[in-house]
C-alpha positions as CSV (number, residue, x, y, z in Angstrom):
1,X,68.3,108.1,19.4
2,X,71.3,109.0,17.7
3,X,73.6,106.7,19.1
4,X,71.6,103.4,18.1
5,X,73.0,102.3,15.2
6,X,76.4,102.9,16.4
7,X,76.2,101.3,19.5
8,X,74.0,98.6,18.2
9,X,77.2,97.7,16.0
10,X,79.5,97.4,18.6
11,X,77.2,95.1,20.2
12,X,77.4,93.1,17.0
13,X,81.0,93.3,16.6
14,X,81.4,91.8,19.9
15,X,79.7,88.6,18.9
16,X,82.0,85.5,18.3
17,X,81.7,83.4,15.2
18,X,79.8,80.3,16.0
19,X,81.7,77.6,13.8
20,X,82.7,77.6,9.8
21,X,80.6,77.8,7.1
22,X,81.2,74.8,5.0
23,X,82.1,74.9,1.9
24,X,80.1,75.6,-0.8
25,X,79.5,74.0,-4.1
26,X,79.7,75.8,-7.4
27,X,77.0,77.9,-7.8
28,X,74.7,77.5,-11.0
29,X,75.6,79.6,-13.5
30,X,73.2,82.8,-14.4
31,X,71.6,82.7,-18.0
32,X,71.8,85.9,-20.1
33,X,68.2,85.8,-20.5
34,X,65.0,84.2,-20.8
35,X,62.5,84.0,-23.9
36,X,60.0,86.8,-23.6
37,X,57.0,84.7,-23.5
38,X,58.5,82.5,-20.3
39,X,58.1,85.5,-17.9
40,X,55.1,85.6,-17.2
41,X,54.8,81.7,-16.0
42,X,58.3,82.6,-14.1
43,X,56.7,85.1,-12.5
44,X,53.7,82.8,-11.2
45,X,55.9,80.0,-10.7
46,X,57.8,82.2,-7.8
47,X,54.4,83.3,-6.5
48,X,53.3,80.0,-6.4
49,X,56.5,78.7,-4.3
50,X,56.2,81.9,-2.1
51,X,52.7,80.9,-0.8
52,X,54.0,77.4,-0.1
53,X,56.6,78.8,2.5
54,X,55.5,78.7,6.3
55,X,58.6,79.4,7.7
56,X,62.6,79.2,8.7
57,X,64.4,78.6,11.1
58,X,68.2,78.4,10.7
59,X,71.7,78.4,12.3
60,X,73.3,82.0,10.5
61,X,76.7,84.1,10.6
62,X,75.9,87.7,10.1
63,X,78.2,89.8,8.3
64,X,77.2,93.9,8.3
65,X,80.0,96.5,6.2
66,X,79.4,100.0,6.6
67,X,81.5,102.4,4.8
68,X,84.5,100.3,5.4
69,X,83.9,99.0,8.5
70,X,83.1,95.5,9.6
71,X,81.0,93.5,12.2
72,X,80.4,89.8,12.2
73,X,78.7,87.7,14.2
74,X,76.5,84.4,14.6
75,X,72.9,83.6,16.1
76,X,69.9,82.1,15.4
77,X,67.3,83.5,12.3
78,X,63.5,82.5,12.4
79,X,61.3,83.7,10.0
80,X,57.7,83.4,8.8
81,X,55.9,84.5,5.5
82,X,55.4,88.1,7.6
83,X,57.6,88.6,10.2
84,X,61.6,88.0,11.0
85,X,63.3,88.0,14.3
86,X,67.4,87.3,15.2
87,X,69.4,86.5,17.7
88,X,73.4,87.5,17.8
89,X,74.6,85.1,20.2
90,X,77.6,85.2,22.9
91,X,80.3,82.5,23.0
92,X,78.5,81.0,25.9
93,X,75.2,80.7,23.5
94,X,73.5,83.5,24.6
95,X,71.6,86.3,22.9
96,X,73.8,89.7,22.9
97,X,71.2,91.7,20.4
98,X,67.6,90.2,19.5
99,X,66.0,92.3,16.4
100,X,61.9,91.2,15.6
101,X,60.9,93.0,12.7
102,X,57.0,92.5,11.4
103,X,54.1,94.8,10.0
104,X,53.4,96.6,13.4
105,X,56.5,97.3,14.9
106,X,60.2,96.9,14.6
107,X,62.1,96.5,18.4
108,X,66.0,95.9,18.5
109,X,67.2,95.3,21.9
110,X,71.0,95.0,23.0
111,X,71.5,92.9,26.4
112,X,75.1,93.7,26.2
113,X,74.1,97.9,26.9
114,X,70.8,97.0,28.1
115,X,69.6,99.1,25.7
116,X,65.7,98.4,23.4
117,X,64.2,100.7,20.6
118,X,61.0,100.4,18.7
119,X,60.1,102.2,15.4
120,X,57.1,101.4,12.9
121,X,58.2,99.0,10.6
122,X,59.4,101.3,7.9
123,X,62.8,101.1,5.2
124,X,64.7,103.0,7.4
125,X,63.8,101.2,10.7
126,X,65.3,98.7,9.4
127,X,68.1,100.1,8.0
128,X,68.5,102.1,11.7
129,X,70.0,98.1,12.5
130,X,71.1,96.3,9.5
131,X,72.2,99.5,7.7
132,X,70.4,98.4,4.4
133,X,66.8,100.2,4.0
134,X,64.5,97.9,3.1
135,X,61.1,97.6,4.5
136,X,60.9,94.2,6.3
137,X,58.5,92.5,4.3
138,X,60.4,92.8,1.1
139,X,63.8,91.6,3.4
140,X,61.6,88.5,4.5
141,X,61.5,87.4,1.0
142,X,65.1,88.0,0.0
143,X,66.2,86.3,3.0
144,X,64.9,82.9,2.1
145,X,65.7,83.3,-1.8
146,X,62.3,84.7,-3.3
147,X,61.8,87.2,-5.2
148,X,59.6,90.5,-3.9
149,X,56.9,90.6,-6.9
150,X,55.6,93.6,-7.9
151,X,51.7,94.5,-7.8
152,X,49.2,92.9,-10.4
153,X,48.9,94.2,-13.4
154,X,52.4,95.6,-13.3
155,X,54.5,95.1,-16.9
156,X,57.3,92.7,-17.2
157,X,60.2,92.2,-19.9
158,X,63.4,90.8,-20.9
159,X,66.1,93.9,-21.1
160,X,69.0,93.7,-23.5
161,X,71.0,92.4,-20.2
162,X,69.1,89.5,-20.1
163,X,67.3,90.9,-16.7
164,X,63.3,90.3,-16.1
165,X,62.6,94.1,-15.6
166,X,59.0,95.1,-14.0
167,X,58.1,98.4,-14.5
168,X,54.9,98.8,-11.7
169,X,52.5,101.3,-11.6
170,X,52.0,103.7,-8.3
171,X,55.2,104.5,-7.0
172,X,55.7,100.4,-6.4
173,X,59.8,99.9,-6.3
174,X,61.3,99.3,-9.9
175,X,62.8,95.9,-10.0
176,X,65.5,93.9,-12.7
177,X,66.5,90.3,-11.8
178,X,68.6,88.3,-13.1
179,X,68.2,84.5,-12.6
180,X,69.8,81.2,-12.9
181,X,69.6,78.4,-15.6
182,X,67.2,76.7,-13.3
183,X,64.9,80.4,-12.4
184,X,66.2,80.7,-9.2
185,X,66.9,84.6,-8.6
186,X,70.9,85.2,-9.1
187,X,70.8,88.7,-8.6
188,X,68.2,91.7,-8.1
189,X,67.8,95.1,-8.2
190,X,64.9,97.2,-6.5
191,X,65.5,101.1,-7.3
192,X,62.9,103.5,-5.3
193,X,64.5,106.5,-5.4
194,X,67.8,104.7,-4.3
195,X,69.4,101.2,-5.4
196,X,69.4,98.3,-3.1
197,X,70.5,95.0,-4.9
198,X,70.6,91.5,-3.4
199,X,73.0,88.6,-4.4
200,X,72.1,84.7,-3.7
201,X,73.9,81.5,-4.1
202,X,72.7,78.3,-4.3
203,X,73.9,74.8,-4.1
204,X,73.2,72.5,-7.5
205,X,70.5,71.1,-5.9
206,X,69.0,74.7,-5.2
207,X,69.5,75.0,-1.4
208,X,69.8,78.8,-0.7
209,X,73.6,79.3,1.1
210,X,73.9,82.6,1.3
211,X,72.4,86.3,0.4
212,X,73.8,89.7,0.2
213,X,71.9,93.1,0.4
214,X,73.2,96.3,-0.1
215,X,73.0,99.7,-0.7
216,X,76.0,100.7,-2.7
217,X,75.3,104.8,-2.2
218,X,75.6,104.4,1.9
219,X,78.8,102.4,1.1
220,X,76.6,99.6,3.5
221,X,76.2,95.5,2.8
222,X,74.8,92.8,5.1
223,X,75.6,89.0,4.2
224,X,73.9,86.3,5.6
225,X,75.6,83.1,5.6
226,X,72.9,79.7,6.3
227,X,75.4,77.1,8.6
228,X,72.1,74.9,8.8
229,X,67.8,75.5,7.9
230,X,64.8,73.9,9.0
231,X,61.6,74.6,7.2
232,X,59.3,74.9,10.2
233,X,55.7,77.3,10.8
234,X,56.9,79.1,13.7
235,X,53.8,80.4,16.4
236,X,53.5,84.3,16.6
237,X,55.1,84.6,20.0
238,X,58.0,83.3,19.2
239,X,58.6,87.1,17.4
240,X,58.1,88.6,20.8
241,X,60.8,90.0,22.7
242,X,60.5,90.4,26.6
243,X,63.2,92.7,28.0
244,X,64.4,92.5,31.1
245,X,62.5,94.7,34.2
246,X,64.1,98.2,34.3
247,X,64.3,98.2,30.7
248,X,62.3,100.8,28.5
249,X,61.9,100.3,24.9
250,X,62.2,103.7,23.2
251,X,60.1,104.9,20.3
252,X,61.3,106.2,17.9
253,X,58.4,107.1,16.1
């Protein structure tokens, strides 16, 4: 389906803004590094907080750039330890485009066109929507500010940048990150054969504003932009989408 992603933008473009962000504090400042032999608890201390998540559920304004070109819009974001789903609302509060993305399938359906597609939930599925391709269980954990660790057994050190670097074993995505004062991930870099990097802010108090992936070869970037969160376990229906009858969902795959 050629056409998707294009026309899938311009049902994104139509979306209206759904209030201001407010304004956020200073963020912490990133460190230049970390002592070598703090790594390895880093590393267990964000595993640790990553099996303590259950879910999100939060009020977002969607920004996507590609190659020069900008779209912007507002919905709704929920999310769970393995699947994601949004909602780009109308002015009236209605959905225009609802994407669910999990480990079976990823379905994108535009109410403005009337349009749905499904593909297997692969890097550039996803990037078929948000432009960025990056498999949808490594975006879940960027989204809410934790970082995608690498396999076990896979070797980590502090570069002369002051980035944790993880070298892993079996074709697993290289990754750098850099962090804050406080270990929350500032920045981080997954190269696989292309480079996809993730920015995050955060509030003093270590409250995840915003996060920004991109792939700077495709000239593409998608911000996210939290208005409001509630840490919630949301049931595996709620990922479903239902399109209206007369409506076939392509496959793409």
């Amino acid at each position: 389906m050629p056409g998707a992603p294009r026309r899938l933008a311009g049902a994104l473009a139509a979306l209206a803004l759904a209030g201001c962000a407010a304004t956020p504090e200073a963020p912490p400042a990133v460190i230049g590094g970390i002592p070598a032999d703090e790594v390895g608890q880093l590393l267990r201390r964000w595993e640790a907080e990553w099996r303590e998540f259950r879910g999100l559920r939060a009020a977002v304004d969607l920004r996507l750039l590609r190659r020069g070109r900008g779209h912007r819009g507002a919905g709704v974001l929920l999310i769970s330890p393995t699947q994601l789903r949004f909602e780009g609302l109308t002015p009236l509060g209605l959905p225009a485009l609802v994407v669910s993305a999990g480990p079976d399938r990823v379905t994108v359906f535009s109410a403005a066109e009337g349009r749905a597609w499904a593909a297997r939930p692969t890097a550039e599925a996803m990037g078929r929507w948000l432009g960025v391709p990056v498999p949808p269980d490594t975006l879940i954990r960027l989204l809410v500010g934790h970082v995608p660790l690498p396999p076990a057994g896979a070797r980590a050190q502090v570069a002369a940048d002051g980035a944790i670097e993880v070298a892993p074993e079996g074709g697993a995505p290289r990754q750098r990150v850099w962090v804050t004062e406080r270990g929350w991930p500032a920045r981080i870099q997954l190269e696989n054969g292309e480079i996809l990097t993730a920015a995050f802010e955060w509030t003093v108090g270590g409250v995840l504003q915003s996060v920004t992936v991109s792939a700077p070869r495709r000239a593409v970037e998608a911000h996210v932009r939290y208005h409001s969160a509630e840490h919630i376990a949301p049931p595996s229906e709620a990922f479903e989408i239902v399109v209206p009858p007369g409506v076939a969902i392509q496959q793409l795959d």
